[in-house]
C-alpha positions in Angstrom: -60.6 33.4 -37.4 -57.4 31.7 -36.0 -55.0 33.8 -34.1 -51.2 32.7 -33.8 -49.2 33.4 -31.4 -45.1 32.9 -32.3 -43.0 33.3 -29.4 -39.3 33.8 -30.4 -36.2 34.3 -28.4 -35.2 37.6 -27.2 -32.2 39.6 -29.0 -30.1 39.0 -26.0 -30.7 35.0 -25.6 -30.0 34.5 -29.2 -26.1 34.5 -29.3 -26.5 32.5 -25.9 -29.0 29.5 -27.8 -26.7 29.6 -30.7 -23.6 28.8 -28.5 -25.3 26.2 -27.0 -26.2 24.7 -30.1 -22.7 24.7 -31.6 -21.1 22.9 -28.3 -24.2 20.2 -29.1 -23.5 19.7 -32.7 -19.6 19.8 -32.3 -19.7 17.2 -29.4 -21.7 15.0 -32.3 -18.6 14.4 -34.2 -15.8 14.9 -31.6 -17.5 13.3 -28.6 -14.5 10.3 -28.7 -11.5 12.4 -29.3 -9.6 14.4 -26.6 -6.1 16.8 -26.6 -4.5 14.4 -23.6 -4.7 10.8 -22.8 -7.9 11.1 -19.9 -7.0 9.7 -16.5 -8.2 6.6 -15.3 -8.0 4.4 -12.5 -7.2 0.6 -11.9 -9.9 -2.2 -11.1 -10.4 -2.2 -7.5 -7.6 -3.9 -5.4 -6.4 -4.7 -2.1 -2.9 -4.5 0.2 -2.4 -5.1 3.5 -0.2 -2.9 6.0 2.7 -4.7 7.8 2.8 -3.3 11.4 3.9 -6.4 13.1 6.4 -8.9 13.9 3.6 -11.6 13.1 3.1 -10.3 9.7 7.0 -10.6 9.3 6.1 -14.3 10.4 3.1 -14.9 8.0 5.4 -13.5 5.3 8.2 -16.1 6.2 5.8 -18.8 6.3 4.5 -17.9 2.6 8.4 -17.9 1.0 8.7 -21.1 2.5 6.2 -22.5 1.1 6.6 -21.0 -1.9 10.6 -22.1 -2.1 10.0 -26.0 -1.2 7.7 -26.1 -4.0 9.9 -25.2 -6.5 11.7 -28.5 -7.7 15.2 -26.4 -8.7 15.4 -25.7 -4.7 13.7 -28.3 -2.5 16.7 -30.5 -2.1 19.6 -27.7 -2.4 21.7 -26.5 0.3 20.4 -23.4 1.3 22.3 -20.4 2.9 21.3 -17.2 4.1 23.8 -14.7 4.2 23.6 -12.2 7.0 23.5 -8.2 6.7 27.5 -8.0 6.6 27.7 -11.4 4.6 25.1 -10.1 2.2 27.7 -7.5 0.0 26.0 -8.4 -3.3 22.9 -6.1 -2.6 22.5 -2.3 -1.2 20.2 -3.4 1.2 21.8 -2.1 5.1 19.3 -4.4 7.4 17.9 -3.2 9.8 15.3 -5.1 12.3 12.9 -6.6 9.5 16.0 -7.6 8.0 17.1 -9.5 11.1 14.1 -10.5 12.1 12.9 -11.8 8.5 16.4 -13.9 8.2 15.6 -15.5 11.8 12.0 -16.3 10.7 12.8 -17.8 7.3 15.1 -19.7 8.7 12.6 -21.1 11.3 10.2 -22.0 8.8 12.9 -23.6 6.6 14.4 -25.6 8.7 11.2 -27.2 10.4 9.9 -28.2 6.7 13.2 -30.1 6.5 15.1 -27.8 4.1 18.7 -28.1 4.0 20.4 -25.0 5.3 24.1 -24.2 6.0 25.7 -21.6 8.7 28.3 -21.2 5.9 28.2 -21.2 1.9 29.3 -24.6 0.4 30.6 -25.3 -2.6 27.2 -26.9 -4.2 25.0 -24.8 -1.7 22.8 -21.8 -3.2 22.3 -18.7 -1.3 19.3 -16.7 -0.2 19.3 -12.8 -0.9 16.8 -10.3 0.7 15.9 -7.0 -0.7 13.9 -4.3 0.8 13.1 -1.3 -0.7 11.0 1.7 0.8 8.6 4.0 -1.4 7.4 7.6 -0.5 4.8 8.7 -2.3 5.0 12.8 -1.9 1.8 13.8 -4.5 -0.7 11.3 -4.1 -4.3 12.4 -5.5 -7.8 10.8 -4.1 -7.6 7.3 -3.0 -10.4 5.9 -2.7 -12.0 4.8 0.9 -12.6 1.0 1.5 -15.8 -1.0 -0.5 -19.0 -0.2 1.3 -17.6 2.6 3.3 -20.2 5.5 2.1 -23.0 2.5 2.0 -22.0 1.7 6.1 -22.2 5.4 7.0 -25.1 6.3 5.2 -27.0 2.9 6.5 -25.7 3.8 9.6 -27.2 7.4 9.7 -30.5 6.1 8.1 -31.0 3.7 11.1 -30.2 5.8 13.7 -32.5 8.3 12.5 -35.5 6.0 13.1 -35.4 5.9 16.9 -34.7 9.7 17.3 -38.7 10.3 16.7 -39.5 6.6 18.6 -37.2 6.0 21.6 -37.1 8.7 24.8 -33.3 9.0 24.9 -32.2 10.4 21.3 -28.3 9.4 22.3 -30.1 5.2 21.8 -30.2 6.2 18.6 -26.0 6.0 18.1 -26.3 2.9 18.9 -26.9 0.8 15.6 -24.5 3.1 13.8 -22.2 2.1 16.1 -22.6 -1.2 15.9 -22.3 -1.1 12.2 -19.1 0.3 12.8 -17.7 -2.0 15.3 -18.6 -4.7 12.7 -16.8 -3.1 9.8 -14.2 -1.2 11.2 -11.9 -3.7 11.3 -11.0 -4.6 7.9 -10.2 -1.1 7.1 -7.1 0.6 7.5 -5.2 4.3 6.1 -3.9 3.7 2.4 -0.8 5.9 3.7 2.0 7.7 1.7 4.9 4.6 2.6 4.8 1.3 1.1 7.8 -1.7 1.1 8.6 -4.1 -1.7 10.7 -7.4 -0.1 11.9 -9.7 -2.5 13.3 -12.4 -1.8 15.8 -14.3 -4.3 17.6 -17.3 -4.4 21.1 -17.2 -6.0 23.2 -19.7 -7.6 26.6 -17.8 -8.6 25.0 -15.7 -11.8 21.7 -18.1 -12.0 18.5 -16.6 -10.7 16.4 -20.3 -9.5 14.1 -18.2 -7.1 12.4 -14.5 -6.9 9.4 -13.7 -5.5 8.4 -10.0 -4.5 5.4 -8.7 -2.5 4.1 -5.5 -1.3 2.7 -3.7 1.5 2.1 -0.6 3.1 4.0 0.8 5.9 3.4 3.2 8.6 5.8 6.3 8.0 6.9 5.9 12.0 8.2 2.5 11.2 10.4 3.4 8.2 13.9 2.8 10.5 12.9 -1.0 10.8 12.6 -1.7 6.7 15.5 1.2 5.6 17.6 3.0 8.8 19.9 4.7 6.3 17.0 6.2 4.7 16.0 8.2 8.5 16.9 11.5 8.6 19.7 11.7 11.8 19.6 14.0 14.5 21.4 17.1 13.9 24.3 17.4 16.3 24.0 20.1 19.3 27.0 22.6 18.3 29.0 22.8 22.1 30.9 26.1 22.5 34.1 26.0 24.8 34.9 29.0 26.9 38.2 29.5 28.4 39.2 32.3 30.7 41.8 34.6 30.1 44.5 36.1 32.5 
């Protein structure tokens, strides 16, 4: 003679199994549908940070390039209106506006453009536009390609010599060197970025615009957009006189 054993769920895990079961079979037939549009991120991309006057440079060198290819400009007189000559756009100068004039100019002039000191009457002019971004509620970014693999390589080798080597501090080393390899293509994401384009004008006809993007450290914000830098507030000076 058989005996059976039938285990069944308690009273109190019943209403518990019965929940579960219901999330289950209702994520069956609404597993693709959702109350809100589900956040999502871009494909993996890359900006640099301009925090040099030879990245000004490398910038001027690629509009150059870029200008004298196009056939609508190569053999046009070119101008570039200063920060006082330049009333058509909001932007105020500053010293990437200076020193990214004096550099496209450079560049222009030794890949035999032709470029005036004053407008002519056939000549089209050059406009630069800066413009500064803030970002005040950024969420994650995240860190550079390979930068948990490094660390966690990094950890993993340095743990071999701990239990091998006499001095446990030799064990840094190889981290370390792994850092000092890949350290140097990687950079803050930061809150500031800066969009230059640069147009060229012919009275209402756009024959030129090309616009590129970069981050910027907050501290250099008075070099791309000085009106946009808080000022100092003024000392209030009291005057006392005496009284006879």
């Amino acid at each position: 003679m058989r005996t059976r054993f039938i285990v069944t769920p308690s009273r109190a895990l019943r209403p518990l199994i019965i929940g579960m079961a219901s999330l289950t079979l209702s994520g069956c037939f609404y597993a693709n549908t959702s109350q809100a549009p589900i956040a999502t991120t871009y494909p993996y991309s890359e900006q640099q940070r301009m925090q040099a006057a030879h990245h000004w440079s490398v910038l001027a060198r690629h509009e150059a390039t870029q200008i004298l290819q196009r056939e609508r400009v190569r053999f046009r007189d070119l101008h570039i209106p200063d920060a006082h000559q330049d009333a058509t756009h909001a932007y105020s100068g500053g010293e990437f506006g200076r020193g990214f004039r004096t550099l496209l100019t450079s560049e222009l002039v030794s890949r035999g453009a032709n470029l005036t000191t004053q407008p002519q009457a056939n000549s089209a002019e050059i406009h630069i536009d800066v413009e500064v971004i803030e970002h005040r509620d950024r969420g994650f970014v995240r860190p550079p390609v390979g930068a948990f693999t490094a660390l966690a390589g990094g950890i993993a080798v340095a743990a071999i010599p701990l239990n091998q080597w006499a001095e446990p501090a030799l064990g840094l080393i190889p981290a370390a060197v792994a850092a000092d390899v890949t350290s140097g293509s990687w950079t803050h994401t930061g809150d500031e970025e800066v969009i230059v384009t640069t147009q060229i004008l012919d009275g209402e006809q756009i024959l030129y615009s090309s616009s590129n993007i970069y981050y910027i450290n907050s501290g250099d914000r008075r070099q791309y957009a000085p009106d946009r830098v808080p000022s100092t507030p003024s000392t209030p000076t009291v005057s006392i006189t005496d009284e006879w």
